[in-house]
C-alpha positions in Angstrom: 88.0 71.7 78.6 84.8 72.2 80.9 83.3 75.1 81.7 83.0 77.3 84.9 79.8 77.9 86.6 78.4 80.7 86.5 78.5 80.7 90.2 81.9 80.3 90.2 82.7 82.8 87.9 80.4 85.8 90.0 82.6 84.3 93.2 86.2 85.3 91.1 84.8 88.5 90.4 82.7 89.1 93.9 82.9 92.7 94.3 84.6 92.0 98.2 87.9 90.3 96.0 88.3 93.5 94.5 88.6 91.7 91.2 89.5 94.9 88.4 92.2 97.4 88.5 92.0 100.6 90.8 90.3 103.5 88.8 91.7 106.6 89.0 90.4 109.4 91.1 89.2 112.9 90.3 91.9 114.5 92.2 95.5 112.1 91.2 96.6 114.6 88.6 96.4 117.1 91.4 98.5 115.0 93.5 101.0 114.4 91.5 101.2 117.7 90.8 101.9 119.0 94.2 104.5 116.0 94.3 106.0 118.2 91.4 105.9 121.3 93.0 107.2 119.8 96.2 110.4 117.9 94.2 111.6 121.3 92.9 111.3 123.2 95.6 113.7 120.2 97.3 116.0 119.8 93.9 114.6 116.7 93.3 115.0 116.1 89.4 112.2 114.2 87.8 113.5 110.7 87.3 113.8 110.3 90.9 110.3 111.8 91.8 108.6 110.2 88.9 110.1 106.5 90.2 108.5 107.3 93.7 105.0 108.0 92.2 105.2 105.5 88.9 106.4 102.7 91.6 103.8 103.6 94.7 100.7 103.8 91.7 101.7 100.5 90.1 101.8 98.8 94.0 98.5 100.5 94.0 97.6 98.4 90.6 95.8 102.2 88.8 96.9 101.7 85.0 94.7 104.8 84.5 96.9 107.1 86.7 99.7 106.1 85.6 98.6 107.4 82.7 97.9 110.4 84.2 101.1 110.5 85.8 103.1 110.4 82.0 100.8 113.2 81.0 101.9 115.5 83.7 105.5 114.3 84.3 105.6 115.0 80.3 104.5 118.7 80.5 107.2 119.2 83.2 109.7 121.5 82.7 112.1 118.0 82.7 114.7 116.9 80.5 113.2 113.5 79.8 111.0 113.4 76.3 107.4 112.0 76.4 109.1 108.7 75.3 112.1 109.3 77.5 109.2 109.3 80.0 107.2 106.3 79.2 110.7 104.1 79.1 111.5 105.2 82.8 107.9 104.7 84.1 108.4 100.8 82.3 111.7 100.0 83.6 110.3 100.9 87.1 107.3 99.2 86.5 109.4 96.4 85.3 111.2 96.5 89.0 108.1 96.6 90.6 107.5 92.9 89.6 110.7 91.9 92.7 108.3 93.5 95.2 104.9 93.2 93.9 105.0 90.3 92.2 104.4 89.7 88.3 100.6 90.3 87.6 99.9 94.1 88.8 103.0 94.9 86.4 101.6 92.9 83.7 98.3 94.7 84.3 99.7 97.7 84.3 102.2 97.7 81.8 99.8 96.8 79.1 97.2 99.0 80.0 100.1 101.9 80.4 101.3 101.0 76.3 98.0 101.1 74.9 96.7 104.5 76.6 100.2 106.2 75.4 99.9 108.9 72.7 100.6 107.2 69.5 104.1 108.6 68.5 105.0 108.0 71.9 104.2 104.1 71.5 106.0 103.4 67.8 108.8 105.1 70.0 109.3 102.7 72.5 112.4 100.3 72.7 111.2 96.4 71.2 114.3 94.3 72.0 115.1 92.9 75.6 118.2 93.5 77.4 117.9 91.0 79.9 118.6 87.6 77.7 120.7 85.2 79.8 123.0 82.6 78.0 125.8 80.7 79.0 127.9 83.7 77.8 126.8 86.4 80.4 125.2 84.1 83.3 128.6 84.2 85.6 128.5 88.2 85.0 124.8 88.6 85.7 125.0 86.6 88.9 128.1 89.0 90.1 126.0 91.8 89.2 123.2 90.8 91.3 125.0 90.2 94.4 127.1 93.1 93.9 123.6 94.8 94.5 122.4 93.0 97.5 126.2 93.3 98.9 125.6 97.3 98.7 122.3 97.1 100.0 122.7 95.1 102.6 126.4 95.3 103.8 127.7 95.0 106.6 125.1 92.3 107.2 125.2 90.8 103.5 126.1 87.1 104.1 124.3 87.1 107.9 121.2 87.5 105.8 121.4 85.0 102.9 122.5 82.8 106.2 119.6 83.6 107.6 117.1 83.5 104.5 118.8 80.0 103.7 117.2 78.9 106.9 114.0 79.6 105.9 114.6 77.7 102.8 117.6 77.2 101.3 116.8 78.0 97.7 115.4 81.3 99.5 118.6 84.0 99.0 119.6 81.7 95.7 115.8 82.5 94.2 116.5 86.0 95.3 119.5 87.0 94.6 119.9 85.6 91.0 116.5 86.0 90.1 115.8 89.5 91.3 119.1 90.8 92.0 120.8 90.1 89.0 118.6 89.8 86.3 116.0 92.0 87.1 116.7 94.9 90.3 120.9 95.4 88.9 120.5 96.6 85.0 121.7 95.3 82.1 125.1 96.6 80.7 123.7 97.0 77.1 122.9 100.6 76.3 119.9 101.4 77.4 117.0 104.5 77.1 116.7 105.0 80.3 117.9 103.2 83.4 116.5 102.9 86.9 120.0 102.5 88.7 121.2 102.4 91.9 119.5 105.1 93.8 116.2 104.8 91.8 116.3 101.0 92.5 116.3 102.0 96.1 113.3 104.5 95.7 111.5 101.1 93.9 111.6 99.3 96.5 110.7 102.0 99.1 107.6 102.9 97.4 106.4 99.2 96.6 106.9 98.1 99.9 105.3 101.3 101.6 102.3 101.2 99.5 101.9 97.5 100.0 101.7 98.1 103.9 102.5 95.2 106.2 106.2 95.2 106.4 108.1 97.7 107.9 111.7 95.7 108.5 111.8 95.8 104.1 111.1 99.7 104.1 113.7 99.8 107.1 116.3 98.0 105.6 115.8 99.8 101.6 115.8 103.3 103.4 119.4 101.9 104.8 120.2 100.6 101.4 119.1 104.2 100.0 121.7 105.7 102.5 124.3 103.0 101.7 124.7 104.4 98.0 125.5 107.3 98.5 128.3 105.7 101.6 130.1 102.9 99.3 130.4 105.5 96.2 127.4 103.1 93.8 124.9 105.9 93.7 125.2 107.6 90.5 126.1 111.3 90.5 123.2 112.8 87.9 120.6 111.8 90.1 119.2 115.4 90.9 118.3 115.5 94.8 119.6 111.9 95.1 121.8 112.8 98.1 119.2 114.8 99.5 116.7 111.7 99.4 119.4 109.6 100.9 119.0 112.1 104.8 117.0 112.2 107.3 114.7 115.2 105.8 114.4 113.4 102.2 113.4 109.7 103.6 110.6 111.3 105.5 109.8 113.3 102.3 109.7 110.3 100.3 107.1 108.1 103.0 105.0 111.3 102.6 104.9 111.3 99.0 104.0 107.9 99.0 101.8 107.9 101.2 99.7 110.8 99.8 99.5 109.0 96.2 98.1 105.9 98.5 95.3 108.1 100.2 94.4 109.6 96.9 94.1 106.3 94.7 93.0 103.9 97.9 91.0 106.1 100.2 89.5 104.7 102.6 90.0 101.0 101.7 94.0 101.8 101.1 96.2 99.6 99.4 94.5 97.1 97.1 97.1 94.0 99.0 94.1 92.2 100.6 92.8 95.1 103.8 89.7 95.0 104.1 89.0 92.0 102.6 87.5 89.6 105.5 85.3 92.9 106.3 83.9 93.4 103.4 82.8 89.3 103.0 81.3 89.8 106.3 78.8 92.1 104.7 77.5 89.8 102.0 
């Protein structure tokens, strides 16, 4: 195999690509802190406040404050366990991949394992639940447009319409490999699942953080507010109903967006801003 330049190389890792993950700032614990605060004072339980923050920091691609997050979300006065904890933040995280794309949760889920307390690690679940097999493939399809349908009803088949005009493998990529095998969850018993409502919250946060496309956060605030319309949200999310109004949508875009100011700054998300400027400079 031949080798790179070293020119080559120093132009992957050019300090304008942004090339490592996002460090954590001085002040994240704080932040997520006052997200805390905030969430009680609202009745919003911890799973569903921890999704909006573990979901906003992975689009955000800060392995070390998500650390931070599990750290504080642990010391909570919450009914999840430190490993209770950790399996939340990586089923999100494994969601995240549907609106982020694959390498920010692969980068982040492996740097989130390795800087987890010990007993905390040899505690996490080792077999998948997602396997498909000509056994369960006609049930995980169902499951995954029985999603979308509850997201997106009463427009559910105008939009795979219109996707499939775009490309027709477009909804069909979508729906059965997002959708079903990876946004609806498994029916195996699980740890801890991210279900209907904390899907919703997922998506929100992803797609805020990411900036750039408002008609996704539009139409997963709608698909938020749909749960708790067609009977799918579940009923022990704590403040779930609250999130799904007008006053708890605008809390979550301000949560969101607070955890983005802390870890970006100035420069933001880490989805490409910024980027032509700062090649100007060189």
């Amino acid at each position: 195999m031949s080798k790179l330049s070293e020119g080559l190389k120093a132009l992957i890792n050019a300090a304008h690509a942004r090339p490592t993950v996002t460090k954590a700032p001085a002040n994240v614990r704080a932040i997520y802190s006052q997200i805390s605060d905030s969430a009680k004072t609202h009745h919003v339980g911890t799973p569903a406040w921890l999704t909006i923050a573990t979901a906003t920091t992975m689009t955000l691609n800060s392995p070390a404050s998500l650390l931070q997050l599990h750290a504080l979300a642990s010391q909570s006065q919450s009914k999840l366990s430190p490993t209770e904890t950790a399996e939340l933040m990586r089923e999100v995280g494994l969601k995240c991949i549907s609106f982020n794309g694959i390498p920010r949760t692969i980068n982040s889920l492996g740097a989130f394992r390795d800087g987890l307390p010990k007993d905390v690690q040899s505690q996490l679940k080792t077999e998948p639940t997602r396997e498909i097999s000509s056994q369960n493939a006609d049930a995980i399809v169902s499951r995954g447009r029985s999603l979308w349908n509850s997201i997106y009803r009463p427009f559910e088949d105008k939009l795979v319409d219109k996707l499939a005009l775009s490309h027709p493998n477009l909804p069909v990529y979508i729906i059965n490999s997002h959708y079903a095998t990876n946004l609806s969850d498994p029916d195996q018993n699980m740890p801890v699942k991210v279900g209907r409502v904390l899907t919703s919250l997922v998506a929100i946060s992803c797609l805020r953080a990411q900036t750039g496309v408002a008609p996704q956060v539009l139409s997963h605030i709608f698909g938020l507010r749909k749960a708790f319309d067609d009977g799918s949200a579940e009923t022990d999310v704590e403040g779930g109903k609250w999130l799904a109004g007008e006053e708890g949508n605008r809390w979550i875009l301000d949560t969101i967006d607070s955890i983005v100011a802390s870890i970006g700054g100035e420069a933001g998300t880490t989805f490409a801003p910024g980027l032509g400027q700062e090649r100007a400079k060189l």
